[in-house]
Kinemage of the C-alpha trace (Angstrom):
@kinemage 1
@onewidth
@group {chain A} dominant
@subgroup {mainchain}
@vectorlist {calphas} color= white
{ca unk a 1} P -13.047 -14.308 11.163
{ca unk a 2} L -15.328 -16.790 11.335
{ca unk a 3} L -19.000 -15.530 10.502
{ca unk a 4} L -20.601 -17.642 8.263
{ca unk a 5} L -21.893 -14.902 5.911
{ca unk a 6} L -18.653 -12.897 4.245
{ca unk a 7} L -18.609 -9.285 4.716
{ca unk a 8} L -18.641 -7.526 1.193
{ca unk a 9} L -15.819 -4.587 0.202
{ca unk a 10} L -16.663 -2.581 -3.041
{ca unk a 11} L -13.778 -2.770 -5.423
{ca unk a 12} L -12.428 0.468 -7.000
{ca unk a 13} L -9.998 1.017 -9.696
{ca unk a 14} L -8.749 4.095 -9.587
{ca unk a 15} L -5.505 3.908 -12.893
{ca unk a 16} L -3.432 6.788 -12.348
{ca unk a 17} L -4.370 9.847 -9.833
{ca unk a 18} L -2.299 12.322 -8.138
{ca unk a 19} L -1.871 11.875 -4.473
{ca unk a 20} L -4.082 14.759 -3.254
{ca unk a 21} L -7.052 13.470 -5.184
{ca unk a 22} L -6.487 9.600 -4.358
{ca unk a 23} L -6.185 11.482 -0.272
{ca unk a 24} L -9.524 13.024 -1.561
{ca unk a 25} L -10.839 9.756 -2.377
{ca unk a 26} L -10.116 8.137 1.138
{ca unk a 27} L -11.666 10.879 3.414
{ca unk a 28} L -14.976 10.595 1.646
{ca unk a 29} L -15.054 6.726 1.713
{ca unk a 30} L -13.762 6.955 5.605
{ca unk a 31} L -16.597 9.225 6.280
{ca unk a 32} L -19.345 6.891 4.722
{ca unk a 33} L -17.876 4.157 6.573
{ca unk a 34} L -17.901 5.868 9.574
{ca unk a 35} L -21.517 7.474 9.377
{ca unk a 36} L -22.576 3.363 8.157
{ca unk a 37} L -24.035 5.317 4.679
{ca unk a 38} L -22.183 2.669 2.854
{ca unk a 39} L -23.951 -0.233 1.364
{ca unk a 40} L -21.057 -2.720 1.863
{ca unk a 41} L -18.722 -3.113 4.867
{ca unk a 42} L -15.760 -1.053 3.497
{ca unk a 43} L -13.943 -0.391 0.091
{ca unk a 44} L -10.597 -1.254 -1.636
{ca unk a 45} L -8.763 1.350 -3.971
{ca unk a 46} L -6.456 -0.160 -6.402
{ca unk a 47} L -4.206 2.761 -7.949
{ca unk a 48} L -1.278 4.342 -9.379
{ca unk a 49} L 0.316 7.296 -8.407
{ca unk a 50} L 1.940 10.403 -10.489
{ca unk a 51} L 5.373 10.767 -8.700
{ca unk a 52} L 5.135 11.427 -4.951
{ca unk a 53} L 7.207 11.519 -2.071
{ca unk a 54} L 4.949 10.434 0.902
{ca unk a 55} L 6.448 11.143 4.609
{ca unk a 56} L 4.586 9.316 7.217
{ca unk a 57} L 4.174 10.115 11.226
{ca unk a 58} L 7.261 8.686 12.381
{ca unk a 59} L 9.465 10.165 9.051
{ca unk a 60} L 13.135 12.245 9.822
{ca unk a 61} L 13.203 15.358 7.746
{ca unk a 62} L 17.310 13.901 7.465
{ca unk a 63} L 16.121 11.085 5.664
{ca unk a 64} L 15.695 13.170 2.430
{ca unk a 65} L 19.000 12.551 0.455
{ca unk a 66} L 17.666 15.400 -1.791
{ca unk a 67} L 16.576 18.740 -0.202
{ca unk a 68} L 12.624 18.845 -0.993
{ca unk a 69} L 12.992 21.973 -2.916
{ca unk a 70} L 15.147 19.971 -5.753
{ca unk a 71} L 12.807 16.867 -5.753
{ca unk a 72} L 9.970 18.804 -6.508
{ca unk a 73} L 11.943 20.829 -9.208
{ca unk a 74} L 12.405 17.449 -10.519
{ca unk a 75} L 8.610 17.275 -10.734
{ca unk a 76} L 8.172 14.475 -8.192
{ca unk a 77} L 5.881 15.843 -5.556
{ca unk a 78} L 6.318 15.748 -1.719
{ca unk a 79} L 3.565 15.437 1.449
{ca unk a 80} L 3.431 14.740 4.684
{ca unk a 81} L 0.756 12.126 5.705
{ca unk a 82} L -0.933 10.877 8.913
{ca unk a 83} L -0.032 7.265 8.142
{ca unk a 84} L 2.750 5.003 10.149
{ca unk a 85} L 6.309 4.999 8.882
{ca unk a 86} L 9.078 6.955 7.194
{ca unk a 87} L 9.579 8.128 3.673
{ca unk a 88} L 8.481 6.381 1.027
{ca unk a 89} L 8.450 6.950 -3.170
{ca unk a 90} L 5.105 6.066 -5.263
{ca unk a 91} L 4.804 6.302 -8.548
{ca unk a 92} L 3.613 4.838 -12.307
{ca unk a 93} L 4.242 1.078 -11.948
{ca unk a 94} L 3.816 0.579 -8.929
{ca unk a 95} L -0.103 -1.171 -7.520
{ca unk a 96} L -1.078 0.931 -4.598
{ca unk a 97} L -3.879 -0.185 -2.271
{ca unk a 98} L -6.041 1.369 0.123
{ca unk a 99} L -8.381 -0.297 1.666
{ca unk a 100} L -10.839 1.534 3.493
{ca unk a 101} L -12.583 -1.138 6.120
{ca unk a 102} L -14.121 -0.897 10.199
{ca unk a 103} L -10.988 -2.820 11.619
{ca unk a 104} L -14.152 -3.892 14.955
{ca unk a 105} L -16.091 -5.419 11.259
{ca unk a 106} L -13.585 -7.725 10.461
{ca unk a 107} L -12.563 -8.363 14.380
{ca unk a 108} L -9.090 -7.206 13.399
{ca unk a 109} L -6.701 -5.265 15.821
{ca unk a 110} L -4.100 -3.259 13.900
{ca unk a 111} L -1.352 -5.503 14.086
{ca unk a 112} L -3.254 -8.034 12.396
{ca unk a 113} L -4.481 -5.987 10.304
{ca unk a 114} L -0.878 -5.086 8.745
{ca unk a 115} L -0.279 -8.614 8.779
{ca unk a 116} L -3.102 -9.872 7.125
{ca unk a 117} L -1.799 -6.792 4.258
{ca unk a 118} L 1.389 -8.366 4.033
{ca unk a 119} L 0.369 -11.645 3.900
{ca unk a 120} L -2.024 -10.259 0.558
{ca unk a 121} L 1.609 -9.405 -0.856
{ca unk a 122} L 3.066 -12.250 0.157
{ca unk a 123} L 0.517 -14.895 -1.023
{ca unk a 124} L 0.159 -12.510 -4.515
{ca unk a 125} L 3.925 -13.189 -4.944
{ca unk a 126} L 3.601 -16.579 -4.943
{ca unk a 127} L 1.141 -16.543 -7.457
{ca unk a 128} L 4.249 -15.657 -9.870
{ca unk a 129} L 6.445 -18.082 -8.305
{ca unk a 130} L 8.134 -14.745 -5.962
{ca unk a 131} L 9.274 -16.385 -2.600
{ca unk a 132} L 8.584 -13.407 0.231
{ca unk a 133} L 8.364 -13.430 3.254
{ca unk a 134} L 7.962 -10.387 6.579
{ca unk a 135} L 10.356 -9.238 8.706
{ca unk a 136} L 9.205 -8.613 12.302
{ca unk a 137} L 10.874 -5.608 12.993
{ca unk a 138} L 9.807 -3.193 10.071
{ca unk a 139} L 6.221 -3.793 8.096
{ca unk a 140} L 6.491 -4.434 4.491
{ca unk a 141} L 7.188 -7.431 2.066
{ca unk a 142} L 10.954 -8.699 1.290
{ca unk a 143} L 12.063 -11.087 -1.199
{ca unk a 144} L 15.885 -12.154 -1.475
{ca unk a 145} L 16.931 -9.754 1.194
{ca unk a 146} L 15.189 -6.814 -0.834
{ca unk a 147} L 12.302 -4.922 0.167
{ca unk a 148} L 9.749 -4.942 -2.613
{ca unk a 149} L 6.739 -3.593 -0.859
{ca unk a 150} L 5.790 -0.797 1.984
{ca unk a 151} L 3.115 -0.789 3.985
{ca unk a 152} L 1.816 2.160 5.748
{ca unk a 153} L -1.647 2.720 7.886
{ca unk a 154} L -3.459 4.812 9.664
{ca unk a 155} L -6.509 3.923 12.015
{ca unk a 156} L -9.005 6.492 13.387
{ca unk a 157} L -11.996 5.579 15.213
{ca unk a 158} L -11.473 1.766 14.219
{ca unk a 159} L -11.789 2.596 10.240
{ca unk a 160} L -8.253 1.648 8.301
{ca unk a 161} L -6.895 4.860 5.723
{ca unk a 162} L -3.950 4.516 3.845
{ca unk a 163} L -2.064 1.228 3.053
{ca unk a 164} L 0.356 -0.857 0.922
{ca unk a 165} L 2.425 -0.517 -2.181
{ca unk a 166} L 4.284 -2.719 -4.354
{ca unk a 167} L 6.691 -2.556 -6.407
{ca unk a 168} L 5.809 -3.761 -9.971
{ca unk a 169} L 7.590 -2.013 -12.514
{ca unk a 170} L 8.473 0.678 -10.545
{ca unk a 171} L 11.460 3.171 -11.503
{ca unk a 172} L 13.697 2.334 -8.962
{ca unk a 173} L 16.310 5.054 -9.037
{ca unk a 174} L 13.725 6.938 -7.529
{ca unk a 175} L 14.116 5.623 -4.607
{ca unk a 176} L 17.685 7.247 -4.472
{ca unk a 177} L 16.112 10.842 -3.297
{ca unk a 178} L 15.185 9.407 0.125
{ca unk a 179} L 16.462 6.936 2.526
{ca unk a 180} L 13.694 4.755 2.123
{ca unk a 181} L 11.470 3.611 4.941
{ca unk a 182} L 14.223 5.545 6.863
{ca unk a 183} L 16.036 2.141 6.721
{ca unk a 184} L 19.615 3.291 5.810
{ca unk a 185} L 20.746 -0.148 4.085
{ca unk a 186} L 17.732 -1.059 2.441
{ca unk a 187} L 17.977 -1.998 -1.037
{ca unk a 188} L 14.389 -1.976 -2.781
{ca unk a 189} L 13.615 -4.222 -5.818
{ca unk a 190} L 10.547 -4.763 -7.918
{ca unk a 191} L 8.508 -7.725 -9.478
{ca unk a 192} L 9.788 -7.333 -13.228
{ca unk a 193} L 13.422 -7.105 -11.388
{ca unk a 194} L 13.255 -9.831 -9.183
{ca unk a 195} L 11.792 -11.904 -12.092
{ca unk a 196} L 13.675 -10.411 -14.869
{ca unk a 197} L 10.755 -10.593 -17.091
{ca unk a 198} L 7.639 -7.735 -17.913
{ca unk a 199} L 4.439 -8.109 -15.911
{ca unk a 200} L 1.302 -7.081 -16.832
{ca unk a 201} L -0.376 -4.508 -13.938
{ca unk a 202} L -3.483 -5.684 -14.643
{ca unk a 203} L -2.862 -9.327 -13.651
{ca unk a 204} L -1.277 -8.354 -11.007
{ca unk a 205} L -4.076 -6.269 -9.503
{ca unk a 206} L -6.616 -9.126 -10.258
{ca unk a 207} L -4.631 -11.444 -7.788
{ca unk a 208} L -4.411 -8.991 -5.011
{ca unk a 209} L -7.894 -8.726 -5.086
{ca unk a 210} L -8.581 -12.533 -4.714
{ca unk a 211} L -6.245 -12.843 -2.287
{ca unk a 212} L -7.581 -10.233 -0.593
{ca unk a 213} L -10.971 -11.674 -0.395
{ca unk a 214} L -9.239 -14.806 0.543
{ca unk a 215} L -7.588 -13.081 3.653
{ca unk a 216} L -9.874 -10.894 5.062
{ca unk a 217} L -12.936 -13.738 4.380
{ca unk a 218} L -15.003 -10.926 2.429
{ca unk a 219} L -16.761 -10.724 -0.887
{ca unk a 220} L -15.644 -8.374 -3.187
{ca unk a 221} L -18.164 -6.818 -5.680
């Protein structure tokens, strides 16, 4: 990604939305990116979710430790998605992005495209001293042997849906209702956890979106 003029993504803070409406949210910005009605060359949702259960294309109905019909009495809802992947838990605490971009814009296949997410992660780690790092064989962010954030995509006609989400201050028992990521011996962790110390959402979003900017060579506005 060389050009000499940066490509611009519109920023979009979304706080706290229910899956369904955040799903909403995506389709309409796909479509403008599609139809080129949009005035910049793609968008990025920040967000948090209510409690959700997501289940992407490649998730085992057996990797529910919980049968669905209790985890929703519990009041955490449950969907099946057209991203990659297995199970995975949102919820309050924990920064969700989508970014919504023309994968041919940023000369991107989708394999660099997930690694130039984690890499995001990674370098916003490091920004409070977190040492992370990728594993090659399942997408997503690990720090001390512990998976602290997920990635998940979907691509359809070049034009990225879906995304990443990291683990903040995220309840972590609730991650006990699934296997997550369908990874049987995965232990998940979270920034306040791994640092033992509170940290504020809103500084964290701020450095995913410079080093987002910084990654995909774009402007954000």
């Amino acid at each position: 990604m060389s050009d000499t003029i940066k490509k611009s993504v519109l920023y979009i803070n979304l706080s706290q939305i229910g899956y369904r409406e955040a799903l909403e949210v995506q389709e309409g910005a796909f479509q403008r990116v599609r139809e080129s009605n949009s005035r910049t060359s793609g968008y990025l949702y920040l967000l948090e979710h209510y409690p959700v259960i997501t289940n992407g294309r490649f998730g085992k109905d057996d990797n529910y430790v919980l049968p669905v019909s209790k985890i929703e009495e519990m009041g955490v809802e449950v969907f099946n998605t057209d991203r990659g992947g297995d199970l995975t838990y949102h919820g309050p605490g924990q920064l969700v992005s989508y970014p919504i971009i023309d994968l041919r814009t940023f000369n991107l296949g989708v394999k660099a495209y997930i690694n130039s997410l984690e890499q995001v992660i990674i370098n916003l780690l490091a920004d409070f001293e977190i040492v992370a790092y990728r594993r090659d064989e399942y997408p997503g962010v690990w720090t001390n042997e512990q998976k602290i954030a997920s990635i998940g995509v979907a691509v359809k006609s070049g034009i990225t849906m879906h995304g990443s989400a990291l683990n903040v201050s995220t309840d972590l028992d609730a991650f006990s209702m699934i296997v997550p990521c369908g990874i049987s011996d995965v232990q998940v962790t979270s920034m306040e956890k791994t640092l033992g110390a509170k940290v504020s959402m809103q500084d964290v979003s701020k450095s995913f979106i410079n080093q987002f900017g910084e990654i995909f060579n774009t402007v954000i506005i």
